[in-house]
N, CA, C, O and CB atoms as a CASP TS submission, in Angstrom:
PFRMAT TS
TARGET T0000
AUTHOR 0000-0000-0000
METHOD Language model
MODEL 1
PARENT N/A
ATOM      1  N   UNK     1      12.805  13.928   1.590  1.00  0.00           N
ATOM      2  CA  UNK     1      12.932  12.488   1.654  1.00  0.00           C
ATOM      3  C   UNK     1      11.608  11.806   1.319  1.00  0.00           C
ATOM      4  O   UNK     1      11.537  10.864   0.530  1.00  0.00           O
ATOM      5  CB  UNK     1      13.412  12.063   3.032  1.00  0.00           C
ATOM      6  N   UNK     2      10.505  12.361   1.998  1.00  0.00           N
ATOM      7  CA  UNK     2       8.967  11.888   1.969  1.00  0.00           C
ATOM      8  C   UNK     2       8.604  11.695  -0.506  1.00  0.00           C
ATOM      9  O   UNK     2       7.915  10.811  -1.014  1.00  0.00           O
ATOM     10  CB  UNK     2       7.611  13.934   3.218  1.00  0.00           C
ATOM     11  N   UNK     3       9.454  12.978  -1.408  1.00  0.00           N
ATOM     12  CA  UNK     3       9.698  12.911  -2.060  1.00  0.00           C
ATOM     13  C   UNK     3      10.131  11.931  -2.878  1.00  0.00           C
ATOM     14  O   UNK     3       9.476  11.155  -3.574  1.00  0.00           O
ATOM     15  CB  UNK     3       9.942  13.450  -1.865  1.00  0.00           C
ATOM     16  N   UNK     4      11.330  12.041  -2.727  1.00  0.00           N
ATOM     17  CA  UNK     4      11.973  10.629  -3.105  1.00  0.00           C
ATOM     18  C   UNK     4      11.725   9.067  -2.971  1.00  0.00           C
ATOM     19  O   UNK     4      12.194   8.184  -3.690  1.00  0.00           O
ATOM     20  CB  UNK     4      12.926  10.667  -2.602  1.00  0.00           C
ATOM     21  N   UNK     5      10.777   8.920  -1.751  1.00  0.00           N
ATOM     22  CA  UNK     5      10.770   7.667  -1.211  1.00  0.00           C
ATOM     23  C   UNK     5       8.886   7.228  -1.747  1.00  0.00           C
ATOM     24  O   UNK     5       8.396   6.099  -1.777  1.00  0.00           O
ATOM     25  CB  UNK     5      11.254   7.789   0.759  1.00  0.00           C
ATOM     26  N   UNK     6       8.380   8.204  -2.010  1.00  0.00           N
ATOM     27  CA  UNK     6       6.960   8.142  -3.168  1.00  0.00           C
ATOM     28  C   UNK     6       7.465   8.090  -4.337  1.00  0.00           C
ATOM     29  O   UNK     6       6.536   7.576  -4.960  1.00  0.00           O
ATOM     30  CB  UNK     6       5.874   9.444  -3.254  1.00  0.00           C
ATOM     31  N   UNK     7       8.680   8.344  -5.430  1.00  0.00           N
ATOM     32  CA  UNK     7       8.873   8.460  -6.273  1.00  0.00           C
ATOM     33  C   UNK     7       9.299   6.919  -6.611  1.00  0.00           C
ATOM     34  O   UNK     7       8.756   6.262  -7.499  1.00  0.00           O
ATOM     35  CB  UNK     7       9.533   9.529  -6.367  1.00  0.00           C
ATOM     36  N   UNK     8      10.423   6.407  -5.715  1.00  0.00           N
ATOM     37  CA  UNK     8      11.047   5.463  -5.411  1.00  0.00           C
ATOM     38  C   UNK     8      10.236   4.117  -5.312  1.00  0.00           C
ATOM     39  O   UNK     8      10.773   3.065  -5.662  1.00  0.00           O
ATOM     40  CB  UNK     8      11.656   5.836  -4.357  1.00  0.00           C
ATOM     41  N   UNK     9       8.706   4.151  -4.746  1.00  0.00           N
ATOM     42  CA  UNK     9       7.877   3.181  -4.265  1.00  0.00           C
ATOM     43  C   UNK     9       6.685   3.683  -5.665  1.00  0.00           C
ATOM     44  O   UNK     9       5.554   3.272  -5.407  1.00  0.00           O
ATOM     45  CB  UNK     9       7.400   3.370  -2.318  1.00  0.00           C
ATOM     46  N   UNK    10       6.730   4.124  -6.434  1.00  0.00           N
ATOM     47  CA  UNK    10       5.817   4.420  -7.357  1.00  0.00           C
ATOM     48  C   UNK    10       6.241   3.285  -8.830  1.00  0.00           C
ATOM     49  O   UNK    10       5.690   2.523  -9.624  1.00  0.00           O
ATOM     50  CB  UNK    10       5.933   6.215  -7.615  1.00  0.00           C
ATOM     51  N   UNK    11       7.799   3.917  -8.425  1.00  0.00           N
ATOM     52  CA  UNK    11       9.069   2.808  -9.945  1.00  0.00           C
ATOM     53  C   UNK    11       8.834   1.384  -9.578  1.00  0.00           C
ATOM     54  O   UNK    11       8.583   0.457 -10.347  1.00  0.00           O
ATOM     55  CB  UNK    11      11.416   3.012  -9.803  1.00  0.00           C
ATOM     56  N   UNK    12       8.969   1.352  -8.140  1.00  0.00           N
ATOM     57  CA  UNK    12       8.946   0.002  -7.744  1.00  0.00           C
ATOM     58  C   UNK    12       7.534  -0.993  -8.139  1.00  0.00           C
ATOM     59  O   UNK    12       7.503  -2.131  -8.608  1.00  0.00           O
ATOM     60  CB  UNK    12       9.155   0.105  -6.208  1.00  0.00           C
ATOM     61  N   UNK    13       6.656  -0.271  -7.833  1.00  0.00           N
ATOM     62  CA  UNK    13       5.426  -1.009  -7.853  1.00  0.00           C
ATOM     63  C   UNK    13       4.970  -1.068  -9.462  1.00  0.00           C
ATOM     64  O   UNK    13       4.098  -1.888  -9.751  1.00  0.00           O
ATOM     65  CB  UNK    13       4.282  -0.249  -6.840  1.00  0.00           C
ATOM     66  N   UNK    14       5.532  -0.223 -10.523  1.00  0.00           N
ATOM     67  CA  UNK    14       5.454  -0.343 -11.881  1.00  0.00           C
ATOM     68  C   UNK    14       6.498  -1.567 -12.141  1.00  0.00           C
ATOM     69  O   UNK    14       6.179  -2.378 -13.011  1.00  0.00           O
ATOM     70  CB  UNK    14       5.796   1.088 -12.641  1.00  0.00           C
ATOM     71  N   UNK    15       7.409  -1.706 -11.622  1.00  0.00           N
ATOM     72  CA  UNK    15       8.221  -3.101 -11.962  1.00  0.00           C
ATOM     73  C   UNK    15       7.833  -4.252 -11.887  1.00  0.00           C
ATOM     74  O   UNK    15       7.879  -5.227 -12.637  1.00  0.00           O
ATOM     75  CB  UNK    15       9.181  -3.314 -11.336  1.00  0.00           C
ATOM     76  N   UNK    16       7.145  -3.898 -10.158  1.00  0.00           N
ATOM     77  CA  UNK    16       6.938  -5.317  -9.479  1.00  0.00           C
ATOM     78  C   UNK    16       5.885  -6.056  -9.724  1.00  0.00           C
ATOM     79  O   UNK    16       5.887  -7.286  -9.695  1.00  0.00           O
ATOM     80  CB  UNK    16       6.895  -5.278  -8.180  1.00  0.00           C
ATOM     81  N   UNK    17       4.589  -5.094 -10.069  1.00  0.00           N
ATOM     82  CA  UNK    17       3.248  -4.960  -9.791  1.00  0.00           C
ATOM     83  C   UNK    17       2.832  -4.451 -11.289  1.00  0.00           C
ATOM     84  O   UNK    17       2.189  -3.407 -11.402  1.00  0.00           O
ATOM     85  CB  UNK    17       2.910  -3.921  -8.456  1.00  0.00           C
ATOM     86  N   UNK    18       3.266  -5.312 -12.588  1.00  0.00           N
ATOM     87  CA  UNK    18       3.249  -3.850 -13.722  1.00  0.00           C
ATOM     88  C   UNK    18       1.137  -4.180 -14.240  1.00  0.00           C
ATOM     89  O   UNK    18       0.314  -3.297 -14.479  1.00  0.00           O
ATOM     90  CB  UNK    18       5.042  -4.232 -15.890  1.00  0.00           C
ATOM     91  N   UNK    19       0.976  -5.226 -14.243  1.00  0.00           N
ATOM     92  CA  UNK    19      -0.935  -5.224 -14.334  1.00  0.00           C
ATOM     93  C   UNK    19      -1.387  -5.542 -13.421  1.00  0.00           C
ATOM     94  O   UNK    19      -1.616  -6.718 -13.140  1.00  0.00           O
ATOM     95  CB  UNK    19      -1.760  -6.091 -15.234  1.00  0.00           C
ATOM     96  N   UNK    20      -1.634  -4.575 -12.720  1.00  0.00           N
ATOM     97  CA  UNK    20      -3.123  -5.111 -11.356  1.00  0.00           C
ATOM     98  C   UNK    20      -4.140  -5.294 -12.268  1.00  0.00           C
ATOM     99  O   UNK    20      -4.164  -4.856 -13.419  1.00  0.00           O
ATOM    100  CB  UNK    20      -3.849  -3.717  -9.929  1.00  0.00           C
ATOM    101  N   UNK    21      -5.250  -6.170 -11.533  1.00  0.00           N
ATOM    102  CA  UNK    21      -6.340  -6.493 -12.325  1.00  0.00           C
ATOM    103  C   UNK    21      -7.110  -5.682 -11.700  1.00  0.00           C
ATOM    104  O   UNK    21      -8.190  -5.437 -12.238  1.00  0.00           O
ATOM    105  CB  UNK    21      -6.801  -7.868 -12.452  1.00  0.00           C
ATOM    106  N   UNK    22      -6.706  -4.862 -10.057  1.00  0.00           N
ATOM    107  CA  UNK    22      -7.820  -3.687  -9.510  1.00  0.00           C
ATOM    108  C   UNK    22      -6.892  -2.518  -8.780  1.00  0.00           C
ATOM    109  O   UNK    22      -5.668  -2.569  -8.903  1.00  0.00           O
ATOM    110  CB  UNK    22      -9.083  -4.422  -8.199  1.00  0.00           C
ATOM    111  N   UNK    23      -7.390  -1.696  -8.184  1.00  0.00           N
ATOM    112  CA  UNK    23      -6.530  -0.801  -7.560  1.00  0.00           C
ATOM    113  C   UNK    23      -7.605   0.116  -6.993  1.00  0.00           C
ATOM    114  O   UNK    23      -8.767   0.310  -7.349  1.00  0.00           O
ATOM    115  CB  UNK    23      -5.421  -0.114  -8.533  1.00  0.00           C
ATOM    116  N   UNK    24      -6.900   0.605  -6.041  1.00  0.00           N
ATOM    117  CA  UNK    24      -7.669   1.641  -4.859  1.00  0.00           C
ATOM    118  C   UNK    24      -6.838   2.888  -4.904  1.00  0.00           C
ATOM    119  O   UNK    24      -5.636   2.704  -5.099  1.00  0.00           O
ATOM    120  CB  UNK    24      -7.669   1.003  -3.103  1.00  0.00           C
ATOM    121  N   UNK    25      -7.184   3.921  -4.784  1.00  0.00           N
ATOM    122  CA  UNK    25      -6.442   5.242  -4.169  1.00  0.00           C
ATOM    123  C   UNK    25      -6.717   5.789  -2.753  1.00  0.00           C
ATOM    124  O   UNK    25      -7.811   6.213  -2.383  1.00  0.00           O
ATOM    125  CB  UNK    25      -6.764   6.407  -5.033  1.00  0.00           C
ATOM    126  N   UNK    26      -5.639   5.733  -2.034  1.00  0.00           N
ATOM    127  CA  UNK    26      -5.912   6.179  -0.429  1.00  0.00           C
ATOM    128  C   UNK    26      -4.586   6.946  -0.177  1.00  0.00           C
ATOM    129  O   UNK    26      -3.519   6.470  -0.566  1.00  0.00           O
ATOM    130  CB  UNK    26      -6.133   4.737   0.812  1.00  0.00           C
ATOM    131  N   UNK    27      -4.646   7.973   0.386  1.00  0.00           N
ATOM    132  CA  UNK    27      -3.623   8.646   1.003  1.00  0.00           C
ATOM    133  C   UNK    27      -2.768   9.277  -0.144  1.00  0.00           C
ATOM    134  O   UNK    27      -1.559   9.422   0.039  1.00  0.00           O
ATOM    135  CB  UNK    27      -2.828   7.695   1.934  1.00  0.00           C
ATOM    136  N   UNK    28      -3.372   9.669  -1.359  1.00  0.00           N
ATOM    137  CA  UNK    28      -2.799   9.908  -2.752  1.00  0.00           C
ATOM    138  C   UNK    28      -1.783   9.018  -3.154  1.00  0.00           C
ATOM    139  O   UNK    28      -0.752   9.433  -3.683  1.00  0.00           O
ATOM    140  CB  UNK    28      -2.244  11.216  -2.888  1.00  0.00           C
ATOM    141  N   UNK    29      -2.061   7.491  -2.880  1.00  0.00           N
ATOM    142  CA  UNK    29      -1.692   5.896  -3.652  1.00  0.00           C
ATOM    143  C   UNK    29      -2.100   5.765  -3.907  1.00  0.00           C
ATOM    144  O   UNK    29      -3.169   6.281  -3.579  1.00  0.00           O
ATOM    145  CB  UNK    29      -1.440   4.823  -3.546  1.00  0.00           C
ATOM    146  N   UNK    30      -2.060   4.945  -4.844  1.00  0.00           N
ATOM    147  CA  UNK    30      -2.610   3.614  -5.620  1.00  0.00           C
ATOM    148  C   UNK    30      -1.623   2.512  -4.991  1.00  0.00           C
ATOM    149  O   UNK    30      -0.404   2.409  -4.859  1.00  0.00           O
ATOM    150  CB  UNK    30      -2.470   3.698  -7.518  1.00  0.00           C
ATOM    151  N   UNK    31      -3.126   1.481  -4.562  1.00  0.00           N
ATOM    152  CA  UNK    31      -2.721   0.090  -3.949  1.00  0.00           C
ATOM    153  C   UNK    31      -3.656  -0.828  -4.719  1.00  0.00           C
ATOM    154  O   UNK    31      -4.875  -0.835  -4.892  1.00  0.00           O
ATOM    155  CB  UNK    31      -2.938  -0.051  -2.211  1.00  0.00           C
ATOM    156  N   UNK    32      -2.562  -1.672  -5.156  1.00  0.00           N
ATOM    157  CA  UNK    32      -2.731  -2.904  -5.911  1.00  0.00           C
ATOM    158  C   UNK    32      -2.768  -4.521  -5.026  1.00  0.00           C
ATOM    159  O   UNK    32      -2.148  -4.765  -3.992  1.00  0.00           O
ATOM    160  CB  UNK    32      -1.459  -2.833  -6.952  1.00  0.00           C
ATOM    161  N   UNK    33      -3.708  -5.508  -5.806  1.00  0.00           N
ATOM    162  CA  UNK    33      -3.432  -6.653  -5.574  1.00  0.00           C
ATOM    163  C   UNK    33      -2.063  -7.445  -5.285  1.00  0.00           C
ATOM    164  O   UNK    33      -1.632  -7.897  -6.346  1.00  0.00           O
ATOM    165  CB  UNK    33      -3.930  -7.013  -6.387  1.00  0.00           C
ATOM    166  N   UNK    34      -1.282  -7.742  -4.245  1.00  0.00           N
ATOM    167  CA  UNK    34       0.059  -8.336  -4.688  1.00  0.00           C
ATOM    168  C   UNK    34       1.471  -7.487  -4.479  1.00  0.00           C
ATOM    169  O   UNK    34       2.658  -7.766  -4.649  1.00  0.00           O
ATOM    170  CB  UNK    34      -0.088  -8.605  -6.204  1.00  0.00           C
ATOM    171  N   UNK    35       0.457  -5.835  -3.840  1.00  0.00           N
ATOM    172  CA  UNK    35       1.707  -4.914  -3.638  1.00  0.00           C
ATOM    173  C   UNK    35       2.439  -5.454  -2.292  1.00  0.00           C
ATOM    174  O   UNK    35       1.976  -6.266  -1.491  1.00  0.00           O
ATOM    175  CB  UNK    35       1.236  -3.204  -3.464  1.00  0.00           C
ATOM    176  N   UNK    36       3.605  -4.848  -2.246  1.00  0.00           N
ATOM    177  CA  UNK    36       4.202  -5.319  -0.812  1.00  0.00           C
ATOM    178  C   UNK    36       3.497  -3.799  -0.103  1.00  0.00           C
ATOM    179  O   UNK    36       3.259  -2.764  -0.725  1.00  0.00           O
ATOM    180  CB  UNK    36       6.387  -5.573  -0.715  1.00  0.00           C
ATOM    181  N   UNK    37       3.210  -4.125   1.738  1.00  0.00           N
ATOM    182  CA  UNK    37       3.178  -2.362   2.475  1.00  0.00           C
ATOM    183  C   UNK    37       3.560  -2.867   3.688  1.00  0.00           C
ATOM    184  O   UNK    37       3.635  -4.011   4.134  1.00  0.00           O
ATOM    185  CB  UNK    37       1.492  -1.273   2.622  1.00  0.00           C
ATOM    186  N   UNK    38       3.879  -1.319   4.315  1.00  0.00           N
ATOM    187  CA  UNK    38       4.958  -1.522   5.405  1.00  0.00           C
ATOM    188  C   UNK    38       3.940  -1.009   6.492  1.00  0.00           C
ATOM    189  O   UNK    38       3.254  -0.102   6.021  1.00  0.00           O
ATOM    190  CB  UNK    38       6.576  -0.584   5.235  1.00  0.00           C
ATOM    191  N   UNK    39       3.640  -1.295   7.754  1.00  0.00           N
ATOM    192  CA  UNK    39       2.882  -0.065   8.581  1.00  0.00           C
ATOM    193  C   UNK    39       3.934   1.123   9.319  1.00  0.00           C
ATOM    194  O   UNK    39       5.095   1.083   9.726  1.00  0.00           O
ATOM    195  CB  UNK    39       1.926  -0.841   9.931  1.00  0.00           C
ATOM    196  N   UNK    40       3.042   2.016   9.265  1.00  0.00           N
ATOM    197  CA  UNK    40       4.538   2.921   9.635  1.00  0.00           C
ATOM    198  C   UNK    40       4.224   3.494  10.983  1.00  0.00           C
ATOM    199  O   UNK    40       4.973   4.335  11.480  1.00  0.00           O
ATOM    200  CB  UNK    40       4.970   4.369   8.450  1.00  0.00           C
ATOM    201  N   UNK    41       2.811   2.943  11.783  1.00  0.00           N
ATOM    202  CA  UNK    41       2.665   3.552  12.786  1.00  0.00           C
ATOM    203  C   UNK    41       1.985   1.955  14.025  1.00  0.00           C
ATOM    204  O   UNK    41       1.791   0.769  13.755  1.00  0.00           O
ATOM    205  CB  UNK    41       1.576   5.054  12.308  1.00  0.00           C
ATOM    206  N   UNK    42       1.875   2.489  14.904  1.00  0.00           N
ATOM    207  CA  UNK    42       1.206   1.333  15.854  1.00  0.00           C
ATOM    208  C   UNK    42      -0.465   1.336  15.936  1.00  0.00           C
ATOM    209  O   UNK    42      -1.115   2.255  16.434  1.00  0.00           O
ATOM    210  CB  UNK    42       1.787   1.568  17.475  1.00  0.00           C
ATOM    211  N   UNK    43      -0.893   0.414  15.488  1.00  0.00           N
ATOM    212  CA  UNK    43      -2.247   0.435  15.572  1.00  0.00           C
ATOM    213  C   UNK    43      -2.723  -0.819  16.685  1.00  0.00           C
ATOM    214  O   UNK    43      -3.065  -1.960  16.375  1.00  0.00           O
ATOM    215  CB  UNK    43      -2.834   0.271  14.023  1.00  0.00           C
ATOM    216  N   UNK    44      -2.625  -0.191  18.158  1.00  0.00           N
ATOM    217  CA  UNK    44      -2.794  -1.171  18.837  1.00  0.00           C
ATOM    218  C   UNK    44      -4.274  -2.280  18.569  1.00  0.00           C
ATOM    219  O   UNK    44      -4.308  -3.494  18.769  1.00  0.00           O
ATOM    220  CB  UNK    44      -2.682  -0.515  20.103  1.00  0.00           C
ATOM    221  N   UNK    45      -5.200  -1.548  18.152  1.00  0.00           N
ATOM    222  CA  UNK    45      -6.492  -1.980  18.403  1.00  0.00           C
ATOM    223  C   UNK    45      -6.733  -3.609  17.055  1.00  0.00           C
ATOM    224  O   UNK    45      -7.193  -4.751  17.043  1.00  0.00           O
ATOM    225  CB  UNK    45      -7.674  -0.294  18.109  1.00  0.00           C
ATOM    226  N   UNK    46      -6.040  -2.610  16.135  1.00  0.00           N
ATOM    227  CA  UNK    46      -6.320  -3.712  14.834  1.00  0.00           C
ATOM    228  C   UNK    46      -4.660  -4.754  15.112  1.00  0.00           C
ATOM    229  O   UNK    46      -4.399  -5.527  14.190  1.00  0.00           O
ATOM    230  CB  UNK    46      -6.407  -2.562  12.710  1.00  0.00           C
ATOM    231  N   UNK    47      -3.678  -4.726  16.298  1.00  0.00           N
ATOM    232  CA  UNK    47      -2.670  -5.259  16.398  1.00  0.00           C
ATOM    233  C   UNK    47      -1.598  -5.534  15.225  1.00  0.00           C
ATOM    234  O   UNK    47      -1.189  -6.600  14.767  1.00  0.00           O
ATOM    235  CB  UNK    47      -3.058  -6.164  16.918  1.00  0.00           C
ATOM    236  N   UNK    48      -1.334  -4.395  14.949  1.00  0.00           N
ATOM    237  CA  UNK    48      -0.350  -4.010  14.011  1.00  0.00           C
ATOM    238  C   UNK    48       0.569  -2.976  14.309  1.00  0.00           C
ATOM    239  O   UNK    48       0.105  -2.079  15.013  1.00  0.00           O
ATOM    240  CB  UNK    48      -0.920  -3.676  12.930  1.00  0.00           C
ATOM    241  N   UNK    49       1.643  -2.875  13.992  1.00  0.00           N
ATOM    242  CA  UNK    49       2.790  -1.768  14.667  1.00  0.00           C
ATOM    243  C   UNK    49       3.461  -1.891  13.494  1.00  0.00           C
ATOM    244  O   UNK    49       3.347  -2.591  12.487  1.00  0.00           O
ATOM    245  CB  UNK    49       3.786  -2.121  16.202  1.00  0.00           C
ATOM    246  N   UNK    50       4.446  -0.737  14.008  1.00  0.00           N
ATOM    247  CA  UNK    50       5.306  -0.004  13.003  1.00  0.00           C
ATOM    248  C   UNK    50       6.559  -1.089  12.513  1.00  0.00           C
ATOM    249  O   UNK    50       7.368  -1.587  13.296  1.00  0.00           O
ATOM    250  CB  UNK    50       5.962   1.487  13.776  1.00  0.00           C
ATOM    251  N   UNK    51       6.518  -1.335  11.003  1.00  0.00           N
ATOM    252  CA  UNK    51       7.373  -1.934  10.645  1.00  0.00           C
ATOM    253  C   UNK    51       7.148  -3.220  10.480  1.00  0.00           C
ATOM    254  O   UNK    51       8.136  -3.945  10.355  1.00  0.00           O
ATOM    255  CB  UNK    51       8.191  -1.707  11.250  1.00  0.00           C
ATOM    256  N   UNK    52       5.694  -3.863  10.436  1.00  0.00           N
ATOM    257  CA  UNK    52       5.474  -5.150  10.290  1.00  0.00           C
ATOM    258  C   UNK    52       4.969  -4.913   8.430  1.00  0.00           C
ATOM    259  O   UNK    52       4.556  -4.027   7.682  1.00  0.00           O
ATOM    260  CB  UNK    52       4.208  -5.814  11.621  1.00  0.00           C
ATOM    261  N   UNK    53       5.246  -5.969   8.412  1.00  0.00           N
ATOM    262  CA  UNK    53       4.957  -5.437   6.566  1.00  0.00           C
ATOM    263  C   UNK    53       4.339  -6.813   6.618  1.00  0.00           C
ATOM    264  O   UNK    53       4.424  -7.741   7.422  1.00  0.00           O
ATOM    265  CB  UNK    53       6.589  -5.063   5.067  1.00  0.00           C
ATOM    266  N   UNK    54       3.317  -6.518   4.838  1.00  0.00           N
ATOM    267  CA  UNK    54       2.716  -7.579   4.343  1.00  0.00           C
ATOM    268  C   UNK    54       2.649  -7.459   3.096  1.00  0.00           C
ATOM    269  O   UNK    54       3.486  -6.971   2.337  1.00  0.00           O
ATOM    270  CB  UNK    54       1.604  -7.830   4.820  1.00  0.00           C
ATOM    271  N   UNK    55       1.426  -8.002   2.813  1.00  0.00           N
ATOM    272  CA  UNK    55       1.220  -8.145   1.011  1.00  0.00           C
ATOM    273  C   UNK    55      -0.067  -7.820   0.631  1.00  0.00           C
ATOM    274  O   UNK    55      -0.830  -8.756   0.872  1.00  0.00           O
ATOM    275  CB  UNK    55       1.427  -9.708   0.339  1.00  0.00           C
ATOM    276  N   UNK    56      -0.764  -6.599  -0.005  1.00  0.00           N
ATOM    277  CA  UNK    56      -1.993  -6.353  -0.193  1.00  0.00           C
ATOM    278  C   UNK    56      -2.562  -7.928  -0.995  1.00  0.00           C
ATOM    279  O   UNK    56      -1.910  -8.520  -1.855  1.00  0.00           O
ATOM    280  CB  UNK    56      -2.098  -4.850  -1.075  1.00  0.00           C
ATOM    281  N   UNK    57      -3.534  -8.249  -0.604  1.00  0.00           N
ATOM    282  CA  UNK    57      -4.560  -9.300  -0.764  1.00  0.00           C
ATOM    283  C   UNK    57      -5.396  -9.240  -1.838  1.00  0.00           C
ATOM    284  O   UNK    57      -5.150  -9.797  -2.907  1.00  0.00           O
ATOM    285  CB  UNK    57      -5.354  -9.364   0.274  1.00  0.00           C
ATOM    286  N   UNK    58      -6.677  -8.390  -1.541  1.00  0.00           N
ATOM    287  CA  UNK    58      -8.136  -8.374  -2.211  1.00  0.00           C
ATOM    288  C   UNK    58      -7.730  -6.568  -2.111  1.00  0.00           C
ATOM    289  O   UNK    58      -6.801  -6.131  -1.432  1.00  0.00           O
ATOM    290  CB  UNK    58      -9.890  -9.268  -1.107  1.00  0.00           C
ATOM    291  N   UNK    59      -8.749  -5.641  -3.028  1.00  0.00           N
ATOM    292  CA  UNK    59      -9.296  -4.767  -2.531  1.00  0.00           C
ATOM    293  C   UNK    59     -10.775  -4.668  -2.384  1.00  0.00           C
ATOM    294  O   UNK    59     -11.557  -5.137  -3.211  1.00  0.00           O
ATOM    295  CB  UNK    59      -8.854  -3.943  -3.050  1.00  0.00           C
ATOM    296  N   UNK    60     -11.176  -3.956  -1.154  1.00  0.00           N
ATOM    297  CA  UNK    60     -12.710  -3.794  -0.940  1.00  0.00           C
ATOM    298  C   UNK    60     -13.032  -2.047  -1.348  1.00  0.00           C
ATOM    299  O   UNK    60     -13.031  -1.260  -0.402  1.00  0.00           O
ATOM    300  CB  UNK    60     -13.150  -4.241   0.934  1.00  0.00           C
ATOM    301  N   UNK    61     -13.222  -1.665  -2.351  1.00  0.00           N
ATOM    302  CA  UNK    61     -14.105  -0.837  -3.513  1.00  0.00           C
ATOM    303  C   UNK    61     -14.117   0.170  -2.275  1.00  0.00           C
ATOM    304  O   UNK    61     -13.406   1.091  -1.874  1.00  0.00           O
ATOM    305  CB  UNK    61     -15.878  -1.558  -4.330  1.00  0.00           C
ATOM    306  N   UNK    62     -15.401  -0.537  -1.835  1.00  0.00           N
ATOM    307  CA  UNK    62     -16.701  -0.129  -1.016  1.00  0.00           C
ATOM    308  C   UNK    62     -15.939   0.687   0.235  1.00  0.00           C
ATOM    309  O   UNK    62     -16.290   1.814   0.586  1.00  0.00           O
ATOM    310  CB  UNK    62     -17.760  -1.649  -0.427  1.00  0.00           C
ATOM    311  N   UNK    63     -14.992   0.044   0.767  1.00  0.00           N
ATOM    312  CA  UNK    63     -14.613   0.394   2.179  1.00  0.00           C
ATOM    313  C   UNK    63     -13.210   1.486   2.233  1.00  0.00           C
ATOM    314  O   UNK    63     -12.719   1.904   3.282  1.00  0.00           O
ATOM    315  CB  UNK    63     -14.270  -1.140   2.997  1.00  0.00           C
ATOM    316  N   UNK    64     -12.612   1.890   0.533  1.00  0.00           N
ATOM    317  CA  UNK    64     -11.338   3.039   0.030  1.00  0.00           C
ATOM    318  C   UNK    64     -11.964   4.207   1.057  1.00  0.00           C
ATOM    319  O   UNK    64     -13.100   4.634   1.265  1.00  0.00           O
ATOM    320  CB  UNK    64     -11.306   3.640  -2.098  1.00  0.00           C
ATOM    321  N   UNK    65     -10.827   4.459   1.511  1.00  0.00           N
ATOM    322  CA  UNK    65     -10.721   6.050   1.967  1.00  0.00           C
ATOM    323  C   UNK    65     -11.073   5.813   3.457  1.00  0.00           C
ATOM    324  O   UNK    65     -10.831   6.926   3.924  1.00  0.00           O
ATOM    325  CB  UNK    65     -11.915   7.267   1.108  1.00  0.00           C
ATOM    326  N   UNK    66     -11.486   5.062   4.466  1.00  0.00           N
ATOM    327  CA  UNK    66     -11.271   4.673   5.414  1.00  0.00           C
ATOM    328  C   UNK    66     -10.316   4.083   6.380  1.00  0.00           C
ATOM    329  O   UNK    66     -10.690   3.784   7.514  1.00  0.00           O
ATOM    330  CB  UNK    66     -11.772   4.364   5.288  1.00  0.00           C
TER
END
């Protein structure tokens, strides 16, 4: 399923998202300006939980892989 649902969100973001003007790689993604993301876990501290979604913003270069 983990398969399909990277394959699935890869088509999507070539549709949705087809020229970023930047992009990051984290977690073997690529995240773009303007992508939609979902959180999939609870991060009490930064107050975010599972299933709140947003819209990538800016990327910060400097701060990938953290």
């Amino acid at each position: 399923m983990v398969v399909a649902s990277r394959s699935l969100n890869i088509e999507l973001q070539q549709l949705l998202n087809p020229d970023p003007t930047e992009q990051v790689e984290a977690l073997r993604l690529a995240f773009c300006p303007a992508d939609k993301v979902m959180q999939v876990a609870n991060d009490y501290e930064k107050e975010v939980f599972n299933g709140d979604v947003g819209t990538v913003e800016t990327i910060d270069a400097d701060a990938s892989g953290n």
